[in-house]
C-alpha positions, 0 to 999 in steps of 0.5 A: 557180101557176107557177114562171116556169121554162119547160119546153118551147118550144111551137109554135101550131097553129091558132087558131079564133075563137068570137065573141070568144074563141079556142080556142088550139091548142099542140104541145109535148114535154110529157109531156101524158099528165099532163095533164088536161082543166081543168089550167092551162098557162101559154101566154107566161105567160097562165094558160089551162084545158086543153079539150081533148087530142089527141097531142102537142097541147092547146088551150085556150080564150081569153077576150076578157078574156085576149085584150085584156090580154095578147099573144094577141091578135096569136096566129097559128099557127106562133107559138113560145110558153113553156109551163109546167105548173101548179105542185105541191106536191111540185114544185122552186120554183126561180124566183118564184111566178107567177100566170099572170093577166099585169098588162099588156104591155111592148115590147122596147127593146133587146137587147144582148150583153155577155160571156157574157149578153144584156141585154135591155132593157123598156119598161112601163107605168107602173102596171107599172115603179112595182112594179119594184125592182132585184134583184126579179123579174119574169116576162116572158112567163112567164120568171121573171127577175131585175130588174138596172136601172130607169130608168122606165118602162124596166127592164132584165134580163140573161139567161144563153144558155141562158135565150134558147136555150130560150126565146122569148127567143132571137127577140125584137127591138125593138118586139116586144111582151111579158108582163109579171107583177109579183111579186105580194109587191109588191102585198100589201106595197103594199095592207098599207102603204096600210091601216096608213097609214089613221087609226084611225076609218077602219079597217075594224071588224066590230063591232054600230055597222056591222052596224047601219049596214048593215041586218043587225041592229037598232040598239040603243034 
């Protein structure tokens, strides 16, 4: 799990194909003597499992899975990426809990000063912007932000300089693509209203009629 708040604005090294796959190779001011083979690090808000170590570098394999849903498929060295440790126990929850399993990308509409903050405005896929509230959260490459406007499929968030100077925000233009997470509390809340919303008879039952049914015990004479 992650937290959404970027610790360092890594930089992509190189990348080397292997069949289908990729083995990414990230530069960062981590403090990697932390880090361990087989911890996660989110890379733009993709969960991925540390292969191997090397001075101020780690790389990471990537699957064709996580390649095709996410933005790592356009990856190219020299690519600034967010990055963010895998969360502990002891560790400040500070923004939103994140999974780092993106549920699809966006794009950038818009980007946009107002005052003292930048509005940067998303366009989603429907069966990403149907779970978006005003005032939820959402993690946009892996940057745990705040939801200030929806008009479907686009929704828009505003962002303080600080946030965009650090992050990969800072770069982004219309029609660049993006990460998106939702919340995940909105697919349970989703799942559990859609199950206390079935009839009774067709609720899930663990009793001796269904053991029965399903060949585990003998059905009663």
């Amino acid at each position: 799990m992650f937290t959404g708040l970027i610790q360092d604005l890594g930089k992509i090294q190189s990348l080397e194909r292997r069949g289908e796959g990729v083995f990414l190779t990230v530069t960062t001011g981590l403090a990697l003597n932390e880090v361990k083979i087989g911890d996660s690090i989110a890379v733009d808000g993709v969960c991925l499992t540390v292969v191997r170590l090397s001075g101020r570098a780690f790389t990471a394999e990537v699957s064709p899975e996580t390649l095709n849903r996410t933005t790592l498929v356009k990856a190219a060295a020299g690519r600034p990426v967010n990055l963010e440790k895998s969360l502990r126990v002891s560790d400040f929850l500070g923004g939103h809990l994140v999974s780092g399993h993106v549920d699809g990308t966006g794009e950038v509409i818009r980007v946009l000063v107002e005052g003292n903050a930048w509005r940067y405005r998303f366009r989603a896929p429907r069966e990403i912007s149907r779970y978006l509230i005003e005032k939820g959260s959402v993690a946009v490459d892996g940057i745990s932000l705040t939801v200030a406007e929806i008009a479907e499929p686009e929704f828009a968030v505003a962002v303080i300089p600080h946030t965009a100077q650090t992050t990969t925000l800072g770069i982004k233009k219309a029609g660049d693509p993006v990460n998106l997470e939702i919340d995940p509390i909105a697919k349970y809340v989703e799942k559990f209203l859609r199950q206390s919303e079935r009839p009774a008879a067709q609720s899930s039952r663990l009793d001796a009629g269904f053991l029965a049914q399903h060949g585990f015990m003998k059905p009663r004479e």
